[in-house]
C-alpha positions in Angstrom: 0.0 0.0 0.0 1.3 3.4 -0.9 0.3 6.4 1.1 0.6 9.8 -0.6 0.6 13.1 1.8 0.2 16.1 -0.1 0.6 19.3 1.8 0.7 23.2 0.9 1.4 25.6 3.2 4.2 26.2 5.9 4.3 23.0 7.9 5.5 19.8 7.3 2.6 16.9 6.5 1.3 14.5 8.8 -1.1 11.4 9.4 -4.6 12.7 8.3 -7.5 12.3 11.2 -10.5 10.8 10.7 -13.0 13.1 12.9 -15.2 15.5 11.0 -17.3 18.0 12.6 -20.4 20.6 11.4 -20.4 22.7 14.0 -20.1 26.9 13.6 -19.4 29.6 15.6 -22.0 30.8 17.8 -22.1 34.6 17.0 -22.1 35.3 20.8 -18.8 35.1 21.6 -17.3 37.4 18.6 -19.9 40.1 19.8 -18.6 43.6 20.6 -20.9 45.3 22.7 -22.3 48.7 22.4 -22.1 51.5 22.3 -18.5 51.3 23.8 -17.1 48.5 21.3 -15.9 49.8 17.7 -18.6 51.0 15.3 -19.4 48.9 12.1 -19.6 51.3 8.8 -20.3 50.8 5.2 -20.6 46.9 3.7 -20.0 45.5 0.8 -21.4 42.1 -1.0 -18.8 40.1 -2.1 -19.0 36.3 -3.7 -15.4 34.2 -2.8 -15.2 30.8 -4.2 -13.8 28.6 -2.5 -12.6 24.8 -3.1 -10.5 21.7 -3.8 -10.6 19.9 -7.6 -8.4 16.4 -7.5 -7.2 14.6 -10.5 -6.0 10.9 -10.0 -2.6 9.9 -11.5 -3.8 6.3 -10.8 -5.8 4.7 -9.3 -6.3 5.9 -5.4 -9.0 5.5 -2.7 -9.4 7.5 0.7 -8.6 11.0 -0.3 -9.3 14.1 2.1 -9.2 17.2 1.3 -8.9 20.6 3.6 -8.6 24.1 3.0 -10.1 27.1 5.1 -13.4 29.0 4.3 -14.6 32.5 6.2 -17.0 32.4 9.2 -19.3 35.0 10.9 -17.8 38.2 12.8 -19.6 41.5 13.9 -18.3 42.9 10.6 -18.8 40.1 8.5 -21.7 38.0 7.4 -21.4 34.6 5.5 -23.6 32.4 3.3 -23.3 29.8 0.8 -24.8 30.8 -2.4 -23.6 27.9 -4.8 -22.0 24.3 -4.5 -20.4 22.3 -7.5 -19.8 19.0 -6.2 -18.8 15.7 -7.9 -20.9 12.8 -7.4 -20.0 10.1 -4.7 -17.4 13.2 -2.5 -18.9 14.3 0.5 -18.2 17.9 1.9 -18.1 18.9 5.5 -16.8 21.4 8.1 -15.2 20.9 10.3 -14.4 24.0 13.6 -10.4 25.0 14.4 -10.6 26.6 17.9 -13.4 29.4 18.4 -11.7 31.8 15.1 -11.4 29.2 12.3 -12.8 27.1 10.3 -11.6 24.2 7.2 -13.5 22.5 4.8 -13.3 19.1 4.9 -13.8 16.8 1.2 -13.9 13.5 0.9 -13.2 11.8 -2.1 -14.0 7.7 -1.5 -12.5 6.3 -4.7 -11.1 7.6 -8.4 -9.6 5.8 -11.3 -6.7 6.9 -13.5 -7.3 10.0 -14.9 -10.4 10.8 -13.2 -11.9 14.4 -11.3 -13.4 14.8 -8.8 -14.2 18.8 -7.2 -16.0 20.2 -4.6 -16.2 24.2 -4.6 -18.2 26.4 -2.9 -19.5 29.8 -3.6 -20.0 32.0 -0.4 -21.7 35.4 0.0 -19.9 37.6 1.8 -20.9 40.8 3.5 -17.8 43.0 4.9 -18.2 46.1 6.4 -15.7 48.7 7.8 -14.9 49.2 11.1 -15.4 52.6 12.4 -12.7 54.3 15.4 -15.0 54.7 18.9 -16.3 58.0 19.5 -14.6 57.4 23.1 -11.3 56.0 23.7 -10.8 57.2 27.5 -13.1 54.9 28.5 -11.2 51.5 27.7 -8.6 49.8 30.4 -5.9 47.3 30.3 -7.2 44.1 31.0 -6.4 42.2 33.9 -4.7 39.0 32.3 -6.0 36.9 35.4 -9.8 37.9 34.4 -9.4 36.7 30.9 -11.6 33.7 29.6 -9.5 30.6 28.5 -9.6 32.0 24.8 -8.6 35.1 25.1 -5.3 34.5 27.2 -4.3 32.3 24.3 -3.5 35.6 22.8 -1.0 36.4 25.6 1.4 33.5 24.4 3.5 33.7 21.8 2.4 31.8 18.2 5.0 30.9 15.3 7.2 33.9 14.2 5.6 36.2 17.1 8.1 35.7 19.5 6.9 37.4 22.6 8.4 36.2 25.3 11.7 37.2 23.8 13.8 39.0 25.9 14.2 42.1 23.5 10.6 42.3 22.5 9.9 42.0 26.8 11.7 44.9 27.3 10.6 46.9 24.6 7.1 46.1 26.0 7.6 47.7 29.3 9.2 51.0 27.5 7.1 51.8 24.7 3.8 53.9 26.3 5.3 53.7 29.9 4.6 57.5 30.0 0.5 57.1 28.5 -2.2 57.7 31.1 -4.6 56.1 29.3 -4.5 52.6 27.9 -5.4 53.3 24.4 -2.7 55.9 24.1 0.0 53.0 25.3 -1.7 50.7 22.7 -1.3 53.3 20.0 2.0 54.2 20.9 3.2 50.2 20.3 1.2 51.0 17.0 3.5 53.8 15.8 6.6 52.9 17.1 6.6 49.8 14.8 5.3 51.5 12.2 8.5 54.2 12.4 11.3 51.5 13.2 9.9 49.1 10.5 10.3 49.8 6.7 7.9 48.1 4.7 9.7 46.1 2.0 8.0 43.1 0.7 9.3 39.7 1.2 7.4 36.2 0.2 8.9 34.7 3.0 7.2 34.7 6.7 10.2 36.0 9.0 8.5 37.3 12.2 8.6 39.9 14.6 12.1 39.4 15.8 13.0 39.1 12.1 11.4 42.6 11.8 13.1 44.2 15.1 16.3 43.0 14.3 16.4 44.2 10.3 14.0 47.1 10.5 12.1 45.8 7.6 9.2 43.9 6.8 6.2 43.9 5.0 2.6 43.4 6.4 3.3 40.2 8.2 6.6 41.3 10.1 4.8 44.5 10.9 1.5 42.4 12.5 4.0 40.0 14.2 5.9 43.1 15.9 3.3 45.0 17.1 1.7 41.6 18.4 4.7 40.5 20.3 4.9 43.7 21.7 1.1 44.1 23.0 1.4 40.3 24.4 4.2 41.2 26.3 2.8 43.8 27.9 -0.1 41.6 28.5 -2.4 43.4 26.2 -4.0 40.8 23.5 -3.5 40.7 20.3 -3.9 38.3 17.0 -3.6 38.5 13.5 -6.7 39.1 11.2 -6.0 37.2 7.4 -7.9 38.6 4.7 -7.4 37.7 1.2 -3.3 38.6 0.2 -3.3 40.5 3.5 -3.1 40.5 7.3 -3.4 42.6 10.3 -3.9 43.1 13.5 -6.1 43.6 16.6 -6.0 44.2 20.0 -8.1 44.0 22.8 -9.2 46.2 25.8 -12.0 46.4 28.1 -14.3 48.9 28.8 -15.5 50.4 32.5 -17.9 47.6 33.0 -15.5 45.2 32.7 -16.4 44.5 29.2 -13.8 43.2 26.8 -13.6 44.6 22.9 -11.7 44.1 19.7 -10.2 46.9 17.9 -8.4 46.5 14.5 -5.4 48.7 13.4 -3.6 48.3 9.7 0.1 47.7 10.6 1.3 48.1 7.3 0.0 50.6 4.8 -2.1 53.9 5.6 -2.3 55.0 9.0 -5.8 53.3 10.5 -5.5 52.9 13.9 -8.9 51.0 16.2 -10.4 51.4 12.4 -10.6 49.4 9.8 -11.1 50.7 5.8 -11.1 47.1 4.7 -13.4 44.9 3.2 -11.8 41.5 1.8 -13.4 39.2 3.1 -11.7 37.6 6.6 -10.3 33.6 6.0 -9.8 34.1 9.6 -8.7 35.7 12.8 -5.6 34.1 15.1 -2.3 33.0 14.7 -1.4 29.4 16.5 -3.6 27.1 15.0 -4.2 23.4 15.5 -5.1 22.0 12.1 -7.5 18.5 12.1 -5.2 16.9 9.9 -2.5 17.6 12.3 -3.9 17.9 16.6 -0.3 18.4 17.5 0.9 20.9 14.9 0.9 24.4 15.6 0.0 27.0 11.8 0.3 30.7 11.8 -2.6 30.0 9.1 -4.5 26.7 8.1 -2.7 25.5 5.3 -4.4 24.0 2.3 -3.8 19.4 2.9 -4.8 17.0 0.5 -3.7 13.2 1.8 -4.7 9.6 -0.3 -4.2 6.8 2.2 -4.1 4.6 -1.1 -2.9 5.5 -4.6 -0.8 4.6 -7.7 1.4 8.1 -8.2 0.4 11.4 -7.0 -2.8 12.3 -7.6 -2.9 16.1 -8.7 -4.6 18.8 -6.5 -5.8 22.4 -7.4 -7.3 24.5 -4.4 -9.6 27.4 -5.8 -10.2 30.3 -3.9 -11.3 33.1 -5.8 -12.8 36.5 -5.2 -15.9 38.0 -7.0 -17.3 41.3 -6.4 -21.0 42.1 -6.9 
């Protein structure tokens, strides 16, 4: 028996698992509450499609497929409009944490030659994400009072080294002298955006990649000002839209409430805004894919895997943007 693994993305492949889920994301727990939480503005209708076409070499049996499709968030709405699915492949979904999601295809059997596809049209409504009309009202949180999911974003993930010494210290300089916790946060914000050229590079390298260069384009950027925030115990994640990513941070309001707030690290100056609408794959950066528990993904890589076949069967992952 011959057992073909193919993988695309940034980590190395492992043993496919067998347990598919359906669940989604209740919209509860993404909710920013008003009116304290950031404002949503303008939307706008887009159509992404979004799936996996296989072509056998030889013959092969058990493939499964897995590649990441958008979710709900306050500023984003999702639907499927259109499937185009093979007959005999089964399509499911299958949750990643509480901030992602991967579709999971099945393809039971194909003979040389043959194709098999499953892709998936979505409708997609993104709107911006309006600055709040008052900022003195937000607090650093109090890590110890954090729910299990948000301390996650205390820790460092791949290529956001925060519990580096260098980016530790810088944590407890930058904004030391800010009253107010949204001034410390922005100050973070435009340091990194000062010491960091942007100069694009294909290549992930990271905050500390970005500290200790001074150039980076929108991932080193994110990572920087992430590390940064998480070690002065203020979360933060990365937000991937379509060719892009950013990030947010989180603070809590007077009541105790906690809130998301978007900034664009690289680019024009938007800071607890956001003037984006591609539509969000997803939001988090340390991710536990199901075709591999114990891996950790800055992103969910795209994972085809054949537990039987004759060659290599030939995979194509679509994921194309259409606006209205």
């Amino acid at each position: 028996m011959l057992l073909v693994r193919l993988h695309i993305g940034i980590v190395l492949i492992v043993a496919l698992t067998s347990v598919l889920g359906s669940t989604s994301p209740g919209r509860a727990q993404f909710r920013q509450s008003e009116p304290e939480g950031a404002p949503i503005g303008d939307a706008r209708v887009q159509r992404l499609k979004v799936g996996i076409v296989v072509t056998a070499a030889g013959p092969c049996t058990g493939i499964a497929g897995y590649t990441s499709v958008p979710i709900d968030w306050p500023e984003q709405q999702v639907k499927i409009l259109d499937e185009e699915i093979s007959p005999s492949v089964k399509v499911g979904y299958q949750q990643v944490g509480t901030t992602g999601k991967m579709m999971v295809v099945q393809i039971p059997m194909l003979a040389a030659g043959q194709e098999a596809k499953a892709i998936v049209t979505f409708e997609i409504r993104r709107s911006a994400i309006l600055p709040p009309e008052d900022t003195d009202v937000f607090e650093l949180p109090n890590p110890r009072r954090l729910d299990r999911q948000t301390r996650l974003y205390l820790g460092p993930s791949p290529r956001i080294e925060s519990r580096d010494r260098k980016i530790r210290e810088l944590a407890r300089e930058i904004g030391a002298d800010q009253a107010k916790a949204w001034g410390r946060v922005e100050a973070i914000y435009d340091w990194v955006r000062e010491k960091v050229e942007y100069k694009f590079d294909k290549q992930l390298r990271g905050a500390l990649a970005a500290l200790n260069t001074g150039v980076g384009d929108c991932e080193e950027l994110t990572s920087l000002f992430i590390a940064i925030c998480r070690a002065a115990d203020i979360p933060a994640r990365t937000v991937h839209v379509e060719g892009h990513c950013y990030p947010e941070f989180y603070l809590v309001d007077g009541e105790g409430e906690g809130h998301w707030f978007p900034c664009q690290a690289a680019g024009s100056r938007a800071f607890g805004e956001m003037p984006e609408f591609r539509p969000i794959l997803s939001k988090g950066d340390n991710f536990r894919p199901p075709y591999a528990p114990r891996d950790q993904q800055r992103y969910l890589a795209n994972h085809l895997t054949a537990r039987n076949a004759v060659g290599s069967p030939r995979v194509r992952f679509i994921r194309e943007l259409e606006s209205e």
